[in-house]
C-alpha positions as CSV (number, residue, x, y, z in Angstrom):
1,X,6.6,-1.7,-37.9
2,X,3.3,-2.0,-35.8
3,X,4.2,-0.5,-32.3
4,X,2.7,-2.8,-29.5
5,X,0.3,-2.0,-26.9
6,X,-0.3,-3.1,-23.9
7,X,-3.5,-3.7,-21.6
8,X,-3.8,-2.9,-17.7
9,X,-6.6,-3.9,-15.9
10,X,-6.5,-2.8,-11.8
11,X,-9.1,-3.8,-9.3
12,X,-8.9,-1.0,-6.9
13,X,-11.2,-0.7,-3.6
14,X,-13.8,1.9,-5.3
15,X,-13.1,0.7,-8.7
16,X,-11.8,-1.3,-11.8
17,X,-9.7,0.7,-13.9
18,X,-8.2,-0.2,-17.6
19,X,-6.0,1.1,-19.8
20,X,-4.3,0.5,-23.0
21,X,-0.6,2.2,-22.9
22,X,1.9,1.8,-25.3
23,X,5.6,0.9,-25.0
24,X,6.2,4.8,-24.2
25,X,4.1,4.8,-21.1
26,X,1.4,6.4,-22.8
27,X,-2.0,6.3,-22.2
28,X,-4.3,6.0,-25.1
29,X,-7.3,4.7,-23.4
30,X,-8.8,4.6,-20.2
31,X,-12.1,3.4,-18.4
32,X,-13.2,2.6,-15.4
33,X,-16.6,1.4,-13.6
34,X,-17.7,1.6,-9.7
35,X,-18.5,-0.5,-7.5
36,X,-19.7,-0.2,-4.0
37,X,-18.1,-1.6,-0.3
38,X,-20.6,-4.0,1.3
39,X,-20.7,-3.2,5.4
40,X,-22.6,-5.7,7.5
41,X,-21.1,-4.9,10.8
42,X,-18.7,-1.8,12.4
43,X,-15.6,-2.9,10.7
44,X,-16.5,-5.4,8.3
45,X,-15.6,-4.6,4.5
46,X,-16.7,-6.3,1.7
47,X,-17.0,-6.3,-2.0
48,X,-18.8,-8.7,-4.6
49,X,-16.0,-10.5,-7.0
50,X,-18.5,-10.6,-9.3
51,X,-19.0,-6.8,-9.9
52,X,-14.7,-6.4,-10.2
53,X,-15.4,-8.9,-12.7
54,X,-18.2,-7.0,-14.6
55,X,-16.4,-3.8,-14.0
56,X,-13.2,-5.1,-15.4
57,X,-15.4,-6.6,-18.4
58,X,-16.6,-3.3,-18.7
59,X,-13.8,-1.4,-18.7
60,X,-12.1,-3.0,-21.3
61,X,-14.8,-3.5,-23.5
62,X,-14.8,0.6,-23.7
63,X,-11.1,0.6,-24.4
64,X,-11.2,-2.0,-27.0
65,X,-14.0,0.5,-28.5
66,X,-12.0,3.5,-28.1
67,X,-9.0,1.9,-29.7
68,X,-11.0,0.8,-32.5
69,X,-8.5,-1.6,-34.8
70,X,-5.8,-0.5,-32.7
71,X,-6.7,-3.1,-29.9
72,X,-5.3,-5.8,-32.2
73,X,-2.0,-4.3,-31.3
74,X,-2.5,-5.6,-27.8
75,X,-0.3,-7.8,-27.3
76,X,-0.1,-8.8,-23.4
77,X,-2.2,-8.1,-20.3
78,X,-1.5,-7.6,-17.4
79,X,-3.4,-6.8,-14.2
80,X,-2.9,-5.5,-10.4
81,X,-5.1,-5.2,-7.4
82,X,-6.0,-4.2,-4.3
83,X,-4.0,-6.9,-1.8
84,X,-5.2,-9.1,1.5
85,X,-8.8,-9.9,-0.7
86,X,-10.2,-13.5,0.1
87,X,-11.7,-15.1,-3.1
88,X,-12.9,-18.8,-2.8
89,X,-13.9,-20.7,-5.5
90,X,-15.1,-24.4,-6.1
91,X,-13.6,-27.1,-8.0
92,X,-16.0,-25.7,-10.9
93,X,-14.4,-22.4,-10.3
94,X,-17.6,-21.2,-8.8
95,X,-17.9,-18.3,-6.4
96,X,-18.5,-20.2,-2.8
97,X,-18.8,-17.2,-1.0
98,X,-20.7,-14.4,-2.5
99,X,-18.8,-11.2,-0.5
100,X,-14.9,-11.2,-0.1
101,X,-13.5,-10.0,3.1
102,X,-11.2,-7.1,2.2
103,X,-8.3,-5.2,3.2
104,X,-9.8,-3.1,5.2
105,X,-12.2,-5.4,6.9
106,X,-10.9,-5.3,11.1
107,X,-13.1,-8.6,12.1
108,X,-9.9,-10.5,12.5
109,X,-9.0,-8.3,15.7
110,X,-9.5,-11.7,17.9
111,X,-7.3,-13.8,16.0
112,X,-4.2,-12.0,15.8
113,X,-4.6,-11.0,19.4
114,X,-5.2,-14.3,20.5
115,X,-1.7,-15.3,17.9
116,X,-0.2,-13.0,19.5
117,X,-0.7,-14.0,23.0
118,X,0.3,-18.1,21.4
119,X,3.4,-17.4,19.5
120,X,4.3,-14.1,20.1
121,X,5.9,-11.6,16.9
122,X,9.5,-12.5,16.6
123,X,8.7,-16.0,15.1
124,X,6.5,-14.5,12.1
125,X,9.1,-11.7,11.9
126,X,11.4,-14.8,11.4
127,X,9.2,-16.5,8.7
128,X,7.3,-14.2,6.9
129,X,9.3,-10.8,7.6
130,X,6.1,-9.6,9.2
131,X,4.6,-9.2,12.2
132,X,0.8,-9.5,12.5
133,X,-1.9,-7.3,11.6
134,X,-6.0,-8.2,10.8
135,X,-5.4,-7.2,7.2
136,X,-3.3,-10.9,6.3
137,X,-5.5,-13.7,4.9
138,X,-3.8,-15.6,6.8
139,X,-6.0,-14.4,9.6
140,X,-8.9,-13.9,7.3
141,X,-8.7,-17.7,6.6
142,X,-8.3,-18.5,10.6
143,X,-11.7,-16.5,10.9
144,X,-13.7,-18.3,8.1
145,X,-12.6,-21.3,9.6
146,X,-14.0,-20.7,12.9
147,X,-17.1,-19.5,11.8
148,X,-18.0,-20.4,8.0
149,X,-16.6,-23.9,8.5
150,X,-18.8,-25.2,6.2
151,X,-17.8,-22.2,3.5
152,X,-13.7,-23.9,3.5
153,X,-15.4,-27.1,2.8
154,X,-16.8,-26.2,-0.3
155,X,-14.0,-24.3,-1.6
156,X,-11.0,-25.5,-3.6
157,X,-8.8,-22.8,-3.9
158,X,-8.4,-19.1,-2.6
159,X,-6.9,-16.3,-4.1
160,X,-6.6,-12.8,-4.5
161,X,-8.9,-10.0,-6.3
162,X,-6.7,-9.5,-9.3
163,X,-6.0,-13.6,-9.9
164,X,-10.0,-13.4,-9.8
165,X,-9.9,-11.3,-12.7
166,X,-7.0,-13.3,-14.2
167,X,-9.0,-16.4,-13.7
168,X,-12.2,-15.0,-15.4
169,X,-9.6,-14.2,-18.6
170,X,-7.7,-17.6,-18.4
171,X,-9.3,-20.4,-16.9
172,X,-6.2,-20.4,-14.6
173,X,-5.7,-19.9,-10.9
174,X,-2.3,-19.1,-9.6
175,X,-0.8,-16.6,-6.5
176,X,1.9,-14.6,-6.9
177,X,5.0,-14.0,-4.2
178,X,4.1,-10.1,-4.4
179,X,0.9,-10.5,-2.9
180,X,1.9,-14.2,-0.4
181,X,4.7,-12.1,1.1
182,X,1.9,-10.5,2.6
183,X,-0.3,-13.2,3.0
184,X,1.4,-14.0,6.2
185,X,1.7,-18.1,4.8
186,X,4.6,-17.2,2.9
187,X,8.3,-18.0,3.9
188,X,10.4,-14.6,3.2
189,X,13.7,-16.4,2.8
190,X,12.2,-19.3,-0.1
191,X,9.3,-17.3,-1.4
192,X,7.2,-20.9,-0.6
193,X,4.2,-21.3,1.0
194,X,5.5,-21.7,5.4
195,X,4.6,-25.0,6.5
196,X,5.2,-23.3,9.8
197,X,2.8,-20.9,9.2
198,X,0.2,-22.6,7.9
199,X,0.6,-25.2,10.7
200,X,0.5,-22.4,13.3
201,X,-2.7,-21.0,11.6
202,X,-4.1,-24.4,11.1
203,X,-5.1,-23.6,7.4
204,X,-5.5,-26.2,4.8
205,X,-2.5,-26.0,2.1
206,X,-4.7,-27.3,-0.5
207,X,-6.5,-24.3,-0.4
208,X,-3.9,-22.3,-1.9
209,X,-3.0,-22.0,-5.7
210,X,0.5,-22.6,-6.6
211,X,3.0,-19.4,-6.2
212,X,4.6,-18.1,-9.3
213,X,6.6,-14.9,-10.5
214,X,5.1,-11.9,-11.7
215,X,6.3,-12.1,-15.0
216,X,5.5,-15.6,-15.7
217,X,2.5,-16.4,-18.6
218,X,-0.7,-17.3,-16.8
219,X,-2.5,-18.2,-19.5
220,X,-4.2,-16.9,-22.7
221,X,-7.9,-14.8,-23.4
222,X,-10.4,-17.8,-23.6
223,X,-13.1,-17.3,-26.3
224,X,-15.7,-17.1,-23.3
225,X,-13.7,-14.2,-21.9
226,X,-13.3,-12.5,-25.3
227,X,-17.2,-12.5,-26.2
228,X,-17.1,-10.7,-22.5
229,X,-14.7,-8.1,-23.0
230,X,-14.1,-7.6,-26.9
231,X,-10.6,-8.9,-26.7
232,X,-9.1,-10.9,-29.3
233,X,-8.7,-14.6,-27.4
234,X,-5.0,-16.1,-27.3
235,X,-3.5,-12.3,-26.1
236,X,-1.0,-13.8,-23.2
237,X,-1.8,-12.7,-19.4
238,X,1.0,-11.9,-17.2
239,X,0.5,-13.2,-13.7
240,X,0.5,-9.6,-12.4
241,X,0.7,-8.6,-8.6
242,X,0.0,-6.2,-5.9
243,X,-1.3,-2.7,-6.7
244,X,1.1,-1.7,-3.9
245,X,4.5,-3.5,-5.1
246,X,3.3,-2.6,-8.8
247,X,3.0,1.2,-8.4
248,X,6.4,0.9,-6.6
249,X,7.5,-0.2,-9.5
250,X,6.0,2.2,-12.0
251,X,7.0,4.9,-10.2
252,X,10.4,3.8,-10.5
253,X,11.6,2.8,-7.0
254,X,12.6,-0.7,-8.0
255,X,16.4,-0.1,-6.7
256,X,17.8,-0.9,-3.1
257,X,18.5,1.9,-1.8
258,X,15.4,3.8,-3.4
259,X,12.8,4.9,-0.9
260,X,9.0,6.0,-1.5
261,X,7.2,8.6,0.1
262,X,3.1,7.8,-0.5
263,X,1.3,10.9,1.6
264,X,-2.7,11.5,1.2
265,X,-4.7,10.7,4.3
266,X,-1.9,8.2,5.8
267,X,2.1,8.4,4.4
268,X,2.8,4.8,3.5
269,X,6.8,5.2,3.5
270,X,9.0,2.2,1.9
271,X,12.4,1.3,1.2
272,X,13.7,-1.1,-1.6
273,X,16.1,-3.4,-0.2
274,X,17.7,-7.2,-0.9
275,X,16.2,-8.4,1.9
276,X,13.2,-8.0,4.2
277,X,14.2,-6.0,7.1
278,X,12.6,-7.5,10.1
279,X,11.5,-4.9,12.4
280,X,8.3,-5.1,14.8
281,X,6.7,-1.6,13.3
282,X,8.1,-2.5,9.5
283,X,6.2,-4.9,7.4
284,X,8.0,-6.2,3.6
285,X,6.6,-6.4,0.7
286,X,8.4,-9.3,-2.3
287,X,8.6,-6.3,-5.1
288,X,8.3,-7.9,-9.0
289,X,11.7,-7.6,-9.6
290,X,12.6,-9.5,-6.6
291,X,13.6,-7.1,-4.3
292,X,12.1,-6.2,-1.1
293,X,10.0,-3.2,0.0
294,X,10.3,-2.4,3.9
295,X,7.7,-0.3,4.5
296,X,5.2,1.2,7.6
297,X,2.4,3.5,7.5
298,X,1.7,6.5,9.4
299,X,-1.8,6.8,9.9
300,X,-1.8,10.5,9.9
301,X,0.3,12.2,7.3
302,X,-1.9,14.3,5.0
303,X,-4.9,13.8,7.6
304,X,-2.6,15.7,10.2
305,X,-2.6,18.5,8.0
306,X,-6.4,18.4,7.0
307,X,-6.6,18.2,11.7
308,X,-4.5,21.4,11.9
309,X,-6.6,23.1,9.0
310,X,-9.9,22.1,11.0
311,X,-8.6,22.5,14.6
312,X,-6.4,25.8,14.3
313,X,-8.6,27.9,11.5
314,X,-12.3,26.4,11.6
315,X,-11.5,24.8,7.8
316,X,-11.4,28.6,7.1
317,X,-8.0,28.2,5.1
318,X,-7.5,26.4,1.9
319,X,-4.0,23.8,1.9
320,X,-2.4,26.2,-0.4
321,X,-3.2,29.1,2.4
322,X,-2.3,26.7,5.1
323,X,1.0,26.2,3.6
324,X,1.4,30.0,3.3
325,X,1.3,30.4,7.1
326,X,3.9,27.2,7.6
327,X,6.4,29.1,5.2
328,X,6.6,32.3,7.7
329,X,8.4,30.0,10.3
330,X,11.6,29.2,10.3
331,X,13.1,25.6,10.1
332,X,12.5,23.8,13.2
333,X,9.3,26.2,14.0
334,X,11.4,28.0,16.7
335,X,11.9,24.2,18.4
336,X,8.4,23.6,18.5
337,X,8.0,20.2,18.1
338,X,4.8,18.4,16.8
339,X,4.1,14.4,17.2
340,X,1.5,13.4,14.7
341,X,-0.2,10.5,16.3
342,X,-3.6,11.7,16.0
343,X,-5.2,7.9,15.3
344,X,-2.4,6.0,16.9
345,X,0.2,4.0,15.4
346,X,-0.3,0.7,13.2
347,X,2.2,-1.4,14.8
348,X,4.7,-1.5,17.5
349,X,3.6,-1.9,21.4
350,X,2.5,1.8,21.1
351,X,-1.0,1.6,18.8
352,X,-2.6,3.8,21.1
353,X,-0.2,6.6,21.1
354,X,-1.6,10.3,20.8
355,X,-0.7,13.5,19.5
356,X,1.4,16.6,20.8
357,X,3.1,19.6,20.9
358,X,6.1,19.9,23.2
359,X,7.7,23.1,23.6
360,X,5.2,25.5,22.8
361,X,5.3,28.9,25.0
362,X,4.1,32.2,24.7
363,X,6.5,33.3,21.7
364,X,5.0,30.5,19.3
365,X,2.5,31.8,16.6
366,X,0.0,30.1,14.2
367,X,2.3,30.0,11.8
368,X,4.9,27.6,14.1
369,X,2.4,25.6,14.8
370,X,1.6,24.7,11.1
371,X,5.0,24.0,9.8
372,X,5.3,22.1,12.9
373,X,2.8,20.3,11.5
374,X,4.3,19.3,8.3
375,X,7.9,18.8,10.2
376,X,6.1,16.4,12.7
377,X,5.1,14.0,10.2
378,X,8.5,13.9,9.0
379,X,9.8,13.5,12.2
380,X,7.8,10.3,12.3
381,X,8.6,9.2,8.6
382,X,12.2,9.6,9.4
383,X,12.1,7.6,12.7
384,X,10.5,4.8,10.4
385,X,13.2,5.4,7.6
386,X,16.1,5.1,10.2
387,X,14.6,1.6,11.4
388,X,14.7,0.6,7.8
389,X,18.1,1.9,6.6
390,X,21.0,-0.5,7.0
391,X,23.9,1.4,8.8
392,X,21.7,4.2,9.4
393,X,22.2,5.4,5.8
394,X,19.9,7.7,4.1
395,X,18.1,6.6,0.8
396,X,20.2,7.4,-2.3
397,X,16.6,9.2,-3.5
398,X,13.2,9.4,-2.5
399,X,10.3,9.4,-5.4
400,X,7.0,10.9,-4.1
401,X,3.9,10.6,-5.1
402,X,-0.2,11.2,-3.9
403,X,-1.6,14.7,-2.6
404,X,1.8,15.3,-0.3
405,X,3.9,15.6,-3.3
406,X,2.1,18.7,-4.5
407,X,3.3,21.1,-2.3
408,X,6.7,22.4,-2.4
409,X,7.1,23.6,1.1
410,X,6.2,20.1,2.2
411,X,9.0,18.5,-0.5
412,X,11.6,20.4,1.1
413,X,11.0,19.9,4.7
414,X,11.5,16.2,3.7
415,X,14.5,16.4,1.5
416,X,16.2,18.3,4.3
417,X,14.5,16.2,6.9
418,X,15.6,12.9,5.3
419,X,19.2,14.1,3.5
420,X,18.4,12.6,0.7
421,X,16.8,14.4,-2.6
422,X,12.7,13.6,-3.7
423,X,11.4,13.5,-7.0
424,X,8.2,13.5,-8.4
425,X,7.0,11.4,-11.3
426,X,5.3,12.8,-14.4
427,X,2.6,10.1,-14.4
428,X,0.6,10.0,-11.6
429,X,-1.0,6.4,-12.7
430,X,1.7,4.8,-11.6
431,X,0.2,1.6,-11.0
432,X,-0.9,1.2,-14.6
433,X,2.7,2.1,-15.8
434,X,3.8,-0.6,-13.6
435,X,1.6,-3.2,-15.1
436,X,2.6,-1.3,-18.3
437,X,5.9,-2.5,-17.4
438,X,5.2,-5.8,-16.8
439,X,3.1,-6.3,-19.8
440,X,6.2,-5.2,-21.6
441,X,8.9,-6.9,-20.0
442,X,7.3,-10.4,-19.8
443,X,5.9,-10.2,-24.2
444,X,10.1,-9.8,-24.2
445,X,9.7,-5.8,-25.7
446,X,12.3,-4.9,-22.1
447,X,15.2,-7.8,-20.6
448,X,14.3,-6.7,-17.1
449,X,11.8,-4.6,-15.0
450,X,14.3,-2.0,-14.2
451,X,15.4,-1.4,-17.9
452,X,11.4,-0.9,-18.5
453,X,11.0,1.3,-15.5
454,X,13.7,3.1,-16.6
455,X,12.3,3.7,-20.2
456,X,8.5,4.5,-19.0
457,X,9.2,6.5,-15.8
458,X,9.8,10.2,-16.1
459,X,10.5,12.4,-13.1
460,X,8.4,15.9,-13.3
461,X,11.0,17.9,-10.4
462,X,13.6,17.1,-8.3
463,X,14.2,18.8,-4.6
464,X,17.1,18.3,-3.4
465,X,17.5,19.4,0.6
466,X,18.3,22.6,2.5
467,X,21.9,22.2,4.2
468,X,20.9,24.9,6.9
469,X,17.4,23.2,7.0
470,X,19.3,19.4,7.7
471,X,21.2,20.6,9.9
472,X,18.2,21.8,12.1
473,X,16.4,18.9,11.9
474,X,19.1,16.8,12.5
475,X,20.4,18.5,15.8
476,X,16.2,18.3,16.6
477,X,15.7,14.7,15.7
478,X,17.0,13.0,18.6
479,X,14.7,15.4,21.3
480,X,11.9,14.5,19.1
481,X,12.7,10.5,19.5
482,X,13.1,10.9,22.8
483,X,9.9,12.9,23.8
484,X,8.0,9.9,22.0
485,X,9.6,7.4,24.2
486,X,9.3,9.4,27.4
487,X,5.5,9.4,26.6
488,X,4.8,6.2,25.8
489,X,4.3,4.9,29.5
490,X,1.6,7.6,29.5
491,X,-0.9,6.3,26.8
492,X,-2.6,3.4,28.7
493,X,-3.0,5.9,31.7
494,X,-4.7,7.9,29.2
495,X,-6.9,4.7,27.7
496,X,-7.5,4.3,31.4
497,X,-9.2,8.1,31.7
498,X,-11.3,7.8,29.1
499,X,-12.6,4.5,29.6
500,X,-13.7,6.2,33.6
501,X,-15.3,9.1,31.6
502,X,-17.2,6.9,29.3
503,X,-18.6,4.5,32.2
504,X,-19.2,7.9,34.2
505,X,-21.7,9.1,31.6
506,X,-23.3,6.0,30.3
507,X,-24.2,5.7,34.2
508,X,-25.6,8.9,34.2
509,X,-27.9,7.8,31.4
């Protein structure tokens, strides 16, 4: 019996990646093709939908060659991508506006300010299950509407980068509730497009495709798209979804109760639930198989360490050397605490917050001040996974994943920190075996996105946490709440100073 395969294309922010994996997760083929971030002005980010779609065509072109006769196994496609993208097309299905604002792109400061001011947070936390933040479309719309009027006129239909990709394949246009739940025009409770919201941001509702599952059929390769990419035509195309919700689910945290631990530069730190949990720092994500993912992101989790490194050694030490020092100091770094707000917070009422040490004195060494380090960011994730947790409970397990995941120390000072065990997976592509899993589950080869997970996702170790450690960290937890609160008050004092300082010495120039 021919074993299937199935195609994954990803449109990431530095590239489009494909792959062909089979029905065991693995990877037979792989490409991928740059493409570069367009900056007009401090803040803006943009990128060309035309070169994801080159890329993508591409990509899989070389995987089709690499498979050889192979790639007439394929037998679905499906493709994720980065979120928050603003893709316009015409009633043609031509490009109307040549660079899409991305994710990243911070021109919509104004506008959720100025929402802000209007409506306030608890009504979109109501809605959408989020509160605002320049990275929506919802706000990216509000901006091109004030000053590309004419660029909403001559657009049909928006969507996101992946549904560009899945147009270019299909000749179909669609938005799926994985990416709208973060749209900020999406109603949490219905998984509809928010009259209320799209009232309150004075957007168009013809402008936006109709919402539909994950796992739905789009549409099939057209000829056009197969004499791009090699493909046979007629191969089904999943809808697909977020890059972020899909590498939740292919790194198996697709369970309430299951909680993922992201760290590189930031620690993006989310919790599968049933429902949104509606929090003013917590944003929720609609996960594929129709669960939620509460989640925040601490702006400085791996970058804290790669501060300490810099600030404490002169970059002298490597991260393995680093964690050397941290794992001469005992739990709790002799109660020298460490709050890791080095570039603020991304929500709350405290985005301008700072970093510190409190309790250091004379008996503190280099090593206490590096595991203090690594315990202050968990401090801070666990602060963010106690707003999430119903009852207070911990997650039932934690899967991590990125650059934070490889070091052991660091594993075990969240176990302990958290009280719950943290596993690493065995593939770290997990957004291609989420798509994988997708693919799979909607060409019927899995009943459900958790029996595929469960089949494709393996689980390299497993740390489970230090009683002696826990109980340190949990007898230090509530100082280390505290001392944020207690400073908060401080930080526009501190705004204040610096703003003196910099009129001081642009009047002495």
């Amino acid at each position: 019996m021919t074993q299937p395969l199935f195609l994954v294309i990803d449109v990431g922010t530095g590239s489009v990646r494909a792959a062909a994996v089979d029905k065991k997760g693995t990877i037979l083929a792989f490409a991928n093709r740059e493409h570069d971030q367009h900056v007009p002005r401090y803040g803006w980010c943009e990128q060309r939908p035309v070169d994801w779609w080159q890329g993508a065509a591409e990509s899989v072109r070389n995987v089709v060659e690499t498979l050889g006769r192979e790639a007439e196994r394929i037998e679905c496609i499906a493709c994720c991508g980065q979120m928050h993208g603003t893709v316009f097309v015409d009633g043609s299905g031509e490009i109307t506006r040549e660079y899409a604002l991305l994710w990243n792109d911070k021109r919509t400061i104004p506008q959720v300010e100025a929402y802000q001011r209007k409506f306030g947070i608890d009504g979109s936390l109501r809605e959408t299950g989020n509160p605002p933040t320049p990275a929506w479309p919802g706000f990216k719309l509000q901006w091109l509407a004030e000053y590309e009027p004419e660029l909403l006129e001559r657009s049909a239909k928006v969507m996101m980068p992946k549904d560009y990709i899945n147009f270019r394949l299909t000749g179909n246009i669609a938005f799926d509730d994985t990416e709208a739940s973060l749209s900020f025009m999406m109603d949490a409770d219905s998984s509809c497009w928010s009259s209320v919201m799209l009232q309150q941001l004075e957007i168009d509702p013809s402008l936006l495709p109709p919402l539909r599952k994950p796992l739905e059929i789009l549409g099939m390769v057209t000829e056009r798209a197969s004499r791009e990419t090699g493909l046979s035509s007629g191969i089904p195309v999943a809808v697909g979804g977020g890059d972020f919700p899909l590498t939740l689910l292919g790194s198996g945290a697709c369970s309430p109760g299951i909680g993922s631990d992201v760290t590189g530069t930031s620690s993006i730190i989310t919790l599968i639930q049933k429902q949104p949990v509606r929090h003013p720092e917590l944003s929720n994500v609609k996960t594929p198989e129709g669960n939620w993912g509460a989640f925040t992101l601490l702006d400085a989790g791996g970058d804290a360490v790669r501060w300490a490194r810099r600030a404490m050694n002169e970059n002298s030490l490597s991260y393995a050397e680093a964690t050397e020092k941290a794992a001469q100091s005992p739990a709790g770094s002799r109660n020298l605490f460490f709050l890791p707000y080095l570039t603020g917070e991304r929500l709350g009422e405290t985005r301008n917050s700072r970093a510190m040490f409190f309790g250091l004195n004379s008996g503190h060494s280099l090593e206490d001040m590096h595991r203090s380090v690594l315990e202050g960011v968990a401090f801070a994730v666990r602060r963010h996974i106690e707003q999430m947790s119903d009852a207070g409970q911990p997650p039932e397990q934690i899967i991590a994943a990125s650059g934070g995941a490889k070091s052991r120390l660091w594993l075990e000072i969240k176990a302990s920190m958290y009280g719950s065990p943290i596993v690493v997976p065995e593939e770290p592509e997990c957004g291609v075996i989420g798509c994988t899993a997708l693919a799979a589950t909607a060409s019927g080869h899995f009943n459900t996105l958790e029996d595929a997970a469960a089949s494709l996702v393996g689980f390299a170790q497993e740390v489970q946490p230090n009683p002696t450690w826990q109980e340190t960290y949990d007898r230090m937890f509530p100082l280390f709440t505290q001392i944020k609160e207690a400073n908060s008050h401080l930080y526009k004092k501190l705004d204040a100073l610096e703003s003196d300082e910099e009129n001081m010495n642009s009047g002495e120039k």
